[in-house]
C-alpha positions as CSV (number, residue, x, y, z in Angstrom):
1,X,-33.9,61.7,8.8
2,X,-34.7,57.8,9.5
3,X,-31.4,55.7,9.2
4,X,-31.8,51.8,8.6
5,X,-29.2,50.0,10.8
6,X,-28.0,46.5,11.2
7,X,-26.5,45.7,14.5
8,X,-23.7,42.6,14.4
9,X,-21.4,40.7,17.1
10,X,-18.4,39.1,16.2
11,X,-17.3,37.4,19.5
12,X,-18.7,40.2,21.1
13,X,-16.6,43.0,19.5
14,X,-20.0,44.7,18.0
15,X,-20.7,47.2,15.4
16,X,-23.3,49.5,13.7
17,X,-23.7,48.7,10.0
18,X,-25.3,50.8,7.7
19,X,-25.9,50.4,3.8
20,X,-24.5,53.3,2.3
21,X,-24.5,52.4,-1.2
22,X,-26.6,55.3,-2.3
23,X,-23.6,57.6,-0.4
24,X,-26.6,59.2,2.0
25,X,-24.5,59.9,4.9
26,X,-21.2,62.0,5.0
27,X,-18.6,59.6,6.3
28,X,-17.1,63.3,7.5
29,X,-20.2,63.3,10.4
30,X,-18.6,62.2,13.4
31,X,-21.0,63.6,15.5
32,X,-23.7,60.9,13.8
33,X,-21.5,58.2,14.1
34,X,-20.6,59.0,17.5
35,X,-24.2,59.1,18.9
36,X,-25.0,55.8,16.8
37,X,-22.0,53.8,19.0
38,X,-23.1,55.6,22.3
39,X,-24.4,53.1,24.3
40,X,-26.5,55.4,26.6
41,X,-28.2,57.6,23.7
42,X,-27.9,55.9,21.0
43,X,-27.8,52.4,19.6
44,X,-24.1,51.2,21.7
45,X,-21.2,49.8,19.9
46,X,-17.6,49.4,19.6
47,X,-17.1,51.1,16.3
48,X,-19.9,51.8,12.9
49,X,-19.3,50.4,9.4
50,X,-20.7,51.5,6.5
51,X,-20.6,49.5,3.1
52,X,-20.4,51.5,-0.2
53,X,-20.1,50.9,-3.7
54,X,-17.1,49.0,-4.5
55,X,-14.4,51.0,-6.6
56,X,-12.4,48.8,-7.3
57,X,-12.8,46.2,-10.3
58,X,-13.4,43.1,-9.0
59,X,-14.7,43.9,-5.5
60,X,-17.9,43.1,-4.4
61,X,-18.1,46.6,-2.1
62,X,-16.2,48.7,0.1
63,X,-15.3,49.1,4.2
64,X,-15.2,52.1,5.6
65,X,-15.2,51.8,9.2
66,X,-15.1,54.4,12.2
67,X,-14.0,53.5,15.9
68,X,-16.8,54.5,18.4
69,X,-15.6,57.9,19.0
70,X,-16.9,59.2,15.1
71,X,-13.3,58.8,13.4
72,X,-12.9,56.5,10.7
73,X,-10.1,54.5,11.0
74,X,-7.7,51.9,10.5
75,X,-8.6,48.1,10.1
76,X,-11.2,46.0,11.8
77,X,-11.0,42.2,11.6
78,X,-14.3,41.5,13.5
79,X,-16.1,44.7,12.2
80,X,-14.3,43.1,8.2
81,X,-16.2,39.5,9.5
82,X,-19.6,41.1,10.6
83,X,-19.7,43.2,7.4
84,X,-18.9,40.0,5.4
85,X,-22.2,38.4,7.1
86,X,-24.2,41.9,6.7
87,X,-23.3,41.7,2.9
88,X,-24.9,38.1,2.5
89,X,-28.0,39.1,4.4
90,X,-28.9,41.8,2.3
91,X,-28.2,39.8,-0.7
92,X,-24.7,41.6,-2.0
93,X,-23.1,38.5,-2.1
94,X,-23.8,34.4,-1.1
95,X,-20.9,32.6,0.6
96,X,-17.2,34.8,-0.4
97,X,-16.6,38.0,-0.8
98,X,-13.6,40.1,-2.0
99,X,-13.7,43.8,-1.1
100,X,-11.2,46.6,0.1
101,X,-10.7,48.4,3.4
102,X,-8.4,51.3,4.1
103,X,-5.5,48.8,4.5
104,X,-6.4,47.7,1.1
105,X,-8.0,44.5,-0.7
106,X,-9.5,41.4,1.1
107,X,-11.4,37.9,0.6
108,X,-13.6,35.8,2.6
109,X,-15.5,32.4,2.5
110,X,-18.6,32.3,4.2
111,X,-19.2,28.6,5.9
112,X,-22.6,28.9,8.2
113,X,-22.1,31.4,11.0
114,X,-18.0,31.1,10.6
115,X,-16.7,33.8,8.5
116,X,-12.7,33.1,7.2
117,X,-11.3,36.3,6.5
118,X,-8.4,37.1,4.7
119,X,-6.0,39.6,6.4
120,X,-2.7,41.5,4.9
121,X,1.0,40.4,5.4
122,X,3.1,41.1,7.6
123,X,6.8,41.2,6.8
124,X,8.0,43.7,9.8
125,X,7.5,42.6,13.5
126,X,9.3,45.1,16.2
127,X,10.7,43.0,18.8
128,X,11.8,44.7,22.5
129,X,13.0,43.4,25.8
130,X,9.1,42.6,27.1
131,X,6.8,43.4,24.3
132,X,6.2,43.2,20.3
133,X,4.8,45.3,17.9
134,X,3.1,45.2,14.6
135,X,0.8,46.5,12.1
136,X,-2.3,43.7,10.8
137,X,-4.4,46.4,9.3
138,X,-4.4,48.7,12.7
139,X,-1.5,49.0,14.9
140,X,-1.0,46.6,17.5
141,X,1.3,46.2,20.8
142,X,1.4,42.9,22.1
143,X,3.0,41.6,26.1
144,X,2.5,38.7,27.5
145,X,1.4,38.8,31.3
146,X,0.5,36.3,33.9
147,X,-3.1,35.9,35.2
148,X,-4.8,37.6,33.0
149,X,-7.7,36.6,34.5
150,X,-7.2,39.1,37.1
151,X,-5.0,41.5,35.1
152,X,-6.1,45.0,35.2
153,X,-6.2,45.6,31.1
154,X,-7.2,49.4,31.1
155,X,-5.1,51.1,33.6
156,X,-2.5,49.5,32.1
157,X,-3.7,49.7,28.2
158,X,-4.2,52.8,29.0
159,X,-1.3,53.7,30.4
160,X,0.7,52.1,27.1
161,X,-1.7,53.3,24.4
162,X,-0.3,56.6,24.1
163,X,3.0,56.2,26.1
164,X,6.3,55.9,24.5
165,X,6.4,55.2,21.9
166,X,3.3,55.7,20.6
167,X,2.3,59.0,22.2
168,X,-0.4,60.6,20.0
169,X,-0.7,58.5,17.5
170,X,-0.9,55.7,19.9
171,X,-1.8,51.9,19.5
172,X,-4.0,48.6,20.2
173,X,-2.9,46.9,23.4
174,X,-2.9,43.4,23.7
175,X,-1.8,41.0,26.8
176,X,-1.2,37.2,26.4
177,X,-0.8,34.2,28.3
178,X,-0.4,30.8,26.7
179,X,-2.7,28.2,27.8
180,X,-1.0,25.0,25.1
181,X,1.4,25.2,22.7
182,X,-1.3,26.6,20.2
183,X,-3.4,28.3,22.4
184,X,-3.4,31.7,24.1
185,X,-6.3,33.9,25.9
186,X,-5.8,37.7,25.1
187,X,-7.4,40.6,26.5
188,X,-6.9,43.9,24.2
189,X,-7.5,47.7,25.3
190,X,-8.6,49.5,22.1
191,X,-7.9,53.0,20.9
192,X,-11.0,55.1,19.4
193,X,-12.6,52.9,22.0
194,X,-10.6,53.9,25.0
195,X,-11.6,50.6,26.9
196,X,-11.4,47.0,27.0
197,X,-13.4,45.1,24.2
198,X,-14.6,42.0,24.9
199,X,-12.8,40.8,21.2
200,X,-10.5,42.2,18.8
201,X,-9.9,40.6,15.2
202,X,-6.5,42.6,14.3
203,X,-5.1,42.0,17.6
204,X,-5.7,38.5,18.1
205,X,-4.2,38.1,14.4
206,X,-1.2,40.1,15.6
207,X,-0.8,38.2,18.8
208,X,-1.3,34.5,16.8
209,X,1.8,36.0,14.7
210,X,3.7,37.8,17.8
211,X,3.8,34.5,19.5
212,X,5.0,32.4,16.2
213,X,7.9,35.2,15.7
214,X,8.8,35.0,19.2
215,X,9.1,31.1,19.1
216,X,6.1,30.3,22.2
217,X,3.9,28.6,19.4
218,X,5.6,26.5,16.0
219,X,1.8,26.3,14.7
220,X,1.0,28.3,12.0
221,X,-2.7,27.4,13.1
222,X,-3.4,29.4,16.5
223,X,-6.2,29.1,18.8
224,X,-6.9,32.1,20.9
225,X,-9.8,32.8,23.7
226,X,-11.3,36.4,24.0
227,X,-13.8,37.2,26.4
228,X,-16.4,37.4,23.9
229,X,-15.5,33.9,22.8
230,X,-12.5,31.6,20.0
231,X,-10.9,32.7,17.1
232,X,-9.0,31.1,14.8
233,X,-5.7,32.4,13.3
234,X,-4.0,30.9,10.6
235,X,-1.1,31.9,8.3
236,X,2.3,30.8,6.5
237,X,5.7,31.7,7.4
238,X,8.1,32.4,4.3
239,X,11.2,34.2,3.8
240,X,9.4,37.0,3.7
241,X,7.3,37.4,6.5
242,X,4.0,35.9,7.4
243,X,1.5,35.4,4.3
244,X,-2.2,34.1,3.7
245,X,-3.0,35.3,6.9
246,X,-6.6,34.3,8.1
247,X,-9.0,35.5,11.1
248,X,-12.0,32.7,11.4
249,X,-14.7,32.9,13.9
250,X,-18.5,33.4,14.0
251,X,-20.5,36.7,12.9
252,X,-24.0,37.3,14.4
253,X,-26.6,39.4,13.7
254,X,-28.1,41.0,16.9
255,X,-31.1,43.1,16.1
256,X,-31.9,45.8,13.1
257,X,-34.0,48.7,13.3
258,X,-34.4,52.0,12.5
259,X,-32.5,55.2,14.4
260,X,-34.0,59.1,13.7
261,X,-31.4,62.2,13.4
């Protein structure tokens, strides 16, 4: 079988996209999805999306999106940007979108290569002596360290990522350091992926919000330097909890092709 595939960067957090509106491929074949992300074998990612058909009324089409070891999984913020850009190049849609992922519905405005997308609330923020934790779509542990520059992220993501008191389940792990009162680099260990990534939409957005709850920033408009490059997090603060969340930054299209299985 000859698969078409798109291959997108978002700050260089990349994906495998694939157009699975004619439901082609089983989103229950790991072992497919797997060797697409291998970077040795196959075509080398950090995680495969596949848009579908939209199901809900309204939407313009669906996420489903897998992390790199063939499971699907929870949100992507990056992989929700690239697929935003993906859906525009093949014509599904021109500059927003609204569609649903497995954390539910979403919207986005398309402004060049900058994709603004819109994330859920978040109304309950675990706070502990030298950590935070919270759930943007995927679930995410947040610490703030000092030279992070030289920090060793996955020995000790690793270490945290399925330590208590996450165990199997496990979580994101994200370490920050504050640069100016709105601006903080982060370096994030990702589950599914088992490693560093250079980028990570849902945990810079759960940092940006981390840092607000925990009083380092009082901008509701955060800067925040990856590896792979800037994001923009924005949001409002109510009684509630944090609402009209945003995750801005630039989605690229690297190369497309086509893969034989």
């Amino acid at each position: 079988m000859i698969i078409p595939f798109y291959k997108y960067q978002g700050t260089g957090n990349d994906f495998v996209i694939i157009d699975n509106r004619n439901d082609k491929l089983s989103k229950n074949n790991t072992k497919l999805i797997a060797h697409l992300c291998d970077r040795k074998f196959g075509i080398g990612a950090d995680g495969c999306m596949f848009l579908e058909t939209p199901t809900n009324a309204g939407d313009d089409f669906t996420m489903v999106y897998f992390n790199a070891d063939g499971n699907e999984s929870t949100m992507c913020g990056n992989g929700g940007r690239c697929l935003v850009a993906f859906a525009k190049e093949i014509g599904v849609i021109t500059n927003t979108a609204k569609f649903s992922a497995i954390d539910g519905p979403h919207d986005a405005e398309i402004e060049n290569e900058n994709i603004k997308l819109g994330m859920q609330n978040v109304t309950e923020i675990t706070t502990k002596t030298n950590y935070w934790w919270l759930d943007t779509g995927s679930p995410h542990h947040v610490e703030e360290v000092k030279h992070i520059d030289s920090f060793d992220v996955f020995t000790n993501g690793k270490r945290i990522r399925s330590g208590e008191p996450y165990f199997e389940e496990g979580s994101n792990v994200n370490f920050v350091e504050q640069l100016t009162p709105n601006t903080f680099n982060v370096r994030t260990y990702e589950r599914g992926v088992e490693d560093e990534t250079l980028s990570c939409g849902t945990g810079v957005t759960a940092v940006a919000i981390a840092m607000h709850k925990a009083q380092k920033t009082t901008s509701e408009k955060v800067n925040i330097k990856t590896l792979g490059g800037d994001l923009i997090i924005s949001f409002t603060k109510t009684a509630k909890g944090y609402e009209n969340v945003y995750l801005s930054g630039p989605a690229k299209l690297v190369f497309k092709g086509d893969i034989e299985w």
